[in-house]
N, C-alpha and C positions, 0 to 999 in steps of 0.2 A: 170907632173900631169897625171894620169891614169884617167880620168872624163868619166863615163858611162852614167849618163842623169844627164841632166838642168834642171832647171824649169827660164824660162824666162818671167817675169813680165815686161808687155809695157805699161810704167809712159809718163806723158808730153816729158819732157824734160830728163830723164834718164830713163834705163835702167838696171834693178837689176835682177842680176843672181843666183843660188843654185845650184849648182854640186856635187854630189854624185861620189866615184867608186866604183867599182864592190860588196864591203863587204856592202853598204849603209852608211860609214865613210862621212861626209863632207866634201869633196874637196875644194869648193872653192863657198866664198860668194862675191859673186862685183859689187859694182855701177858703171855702164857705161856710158860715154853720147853716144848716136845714132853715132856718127861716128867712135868711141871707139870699141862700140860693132862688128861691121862689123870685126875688125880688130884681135879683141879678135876671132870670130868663126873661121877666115882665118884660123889662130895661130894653132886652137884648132883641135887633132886627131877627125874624126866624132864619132859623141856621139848621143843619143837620145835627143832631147830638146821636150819639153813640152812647150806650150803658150796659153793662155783663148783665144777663141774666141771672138775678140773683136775688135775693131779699130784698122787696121795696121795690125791685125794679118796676114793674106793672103798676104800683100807684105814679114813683115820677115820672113813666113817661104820660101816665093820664093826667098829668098834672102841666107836663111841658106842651102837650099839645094843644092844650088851652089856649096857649099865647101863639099858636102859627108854625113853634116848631116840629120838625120831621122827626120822630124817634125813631130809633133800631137797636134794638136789643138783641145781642152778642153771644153766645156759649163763651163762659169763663174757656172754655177748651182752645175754641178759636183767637182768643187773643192775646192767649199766653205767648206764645211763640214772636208775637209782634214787640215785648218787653225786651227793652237794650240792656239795661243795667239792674242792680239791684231791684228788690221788689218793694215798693213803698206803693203810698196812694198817689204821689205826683208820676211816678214813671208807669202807675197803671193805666194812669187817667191819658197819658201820651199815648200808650199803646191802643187803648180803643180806639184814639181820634185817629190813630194811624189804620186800625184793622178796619173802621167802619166806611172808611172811604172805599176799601179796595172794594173792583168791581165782579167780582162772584164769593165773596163773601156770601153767607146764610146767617138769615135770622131770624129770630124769636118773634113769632105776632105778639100783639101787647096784648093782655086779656082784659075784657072789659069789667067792672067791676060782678056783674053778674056770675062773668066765667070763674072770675077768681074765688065766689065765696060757691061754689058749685066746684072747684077743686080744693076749696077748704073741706069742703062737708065730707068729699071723700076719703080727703088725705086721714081727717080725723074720723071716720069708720072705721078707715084701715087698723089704725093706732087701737081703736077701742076692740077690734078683734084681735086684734095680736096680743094685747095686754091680757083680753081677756081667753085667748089659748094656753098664755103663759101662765097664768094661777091655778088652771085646770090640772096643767101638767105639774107645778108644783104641789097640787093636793093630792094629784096622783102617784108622785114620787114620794109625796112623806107618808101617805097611807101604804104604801108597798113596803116602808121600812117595818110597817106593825102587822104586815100580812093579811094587809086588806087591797083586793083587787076587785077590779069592777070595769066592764067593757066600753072601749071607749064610743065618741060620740054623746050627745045630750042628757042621754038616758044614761048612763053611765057616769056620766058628772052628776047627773040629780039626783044618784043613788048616792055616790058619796058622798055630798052634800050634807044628804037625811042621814046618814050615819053618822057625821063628825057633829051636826046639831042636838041628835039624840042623846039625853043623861046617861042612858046605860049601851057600854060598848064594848069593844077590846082596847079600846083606848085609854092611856092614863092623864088624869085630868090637865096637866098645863099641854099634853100635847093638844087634847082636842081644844085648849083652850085659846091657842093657838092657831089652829085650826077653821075654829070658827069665825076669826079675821079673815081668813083665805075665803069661806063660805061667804061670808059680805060683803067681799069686796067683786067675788064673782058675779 
């Protein structure tokens, strides 16, 4: 097989490939499962592979480059448009191999494992602030039902807080008790 670029489409549980050589002839079309794959790129002379940036994508391409080949990762964006027929994982896997050839294409640098657990740590800050705005404003909204207001900002949360933990309140018992879930989980 003389195979010049891939387009690799990353499915759940398989892995569907598009291989082109050098005339733009179709090489070679094949469903892989994830451990298949690894074995099939060992196999394979380096070629240019193409993949969406998407889930997993930055592990395979750290995984394809091992063996020689070029990876370029994609915006799902830019390669929609290159899709002929319905949408499946063999007609997507054709459209990268098709979109990653062209020549002003844009693409995604791979992030090294470093990068990626450093936009992990973020990603997951972000989540643990937001989650944790959103119980705030939920103790703040069911306290405003019983006519309890408190200014917002930290200090304002830590008064509520102290009040929904306190035995004696204007609160009746399953609401604070209730309540004190939202206070612990804060």
């Amino acid at each position: 097989m003389n195979i010049t670029t891939i387009g690799f489409d990353i499915a759940k549980g398989v892995i569907q490939i598009h291989g082109v050589d050098g005339s733009g002839a179709v090489a070679v079309r094949k469903r892989l499962s994830r451990a298949g794959a690894l074995t099939f790129f060992e196999r394979l002379s380096p070629c240019l592979v193409g993949m969406e940036a998407c889930g997993g994508a930055h592990h395979w391409a750290r995984e394809l480059v091992k063996f020689g080949h070029t990876v370029r990762l994609i915006s799902p964006l830019y390669v929609k448009p290159y899709v002929k027929r319905s949408k499946t994982d063999a007609a997507d896997a054709a459209a990268i191999c098709e979109a990653v050839g062209r020549p002003h294409m844009r693409f995604v640098p791979v992030k090294s494992r470093e990068a990626q657990a450093l936009a992990q740590a973020y990603k997951t800050r972000g989540l643990l602030v937001a989650q944790r705005t959103a119980l705030i404003n939920a103790l703040r909204a069911h306290l405003t039902e019983f006519g309890v207001v408190a200014p917002l900002g930290p200090a304002g949360a830590a008064r509520l807080i102290g009040l929904v933990r306190g035995e004696d309140g204007p609160l009746p018992e399953l609401a604070r008790q209730t309540l004190v879930d939202l206070a612990d989980m804060i």
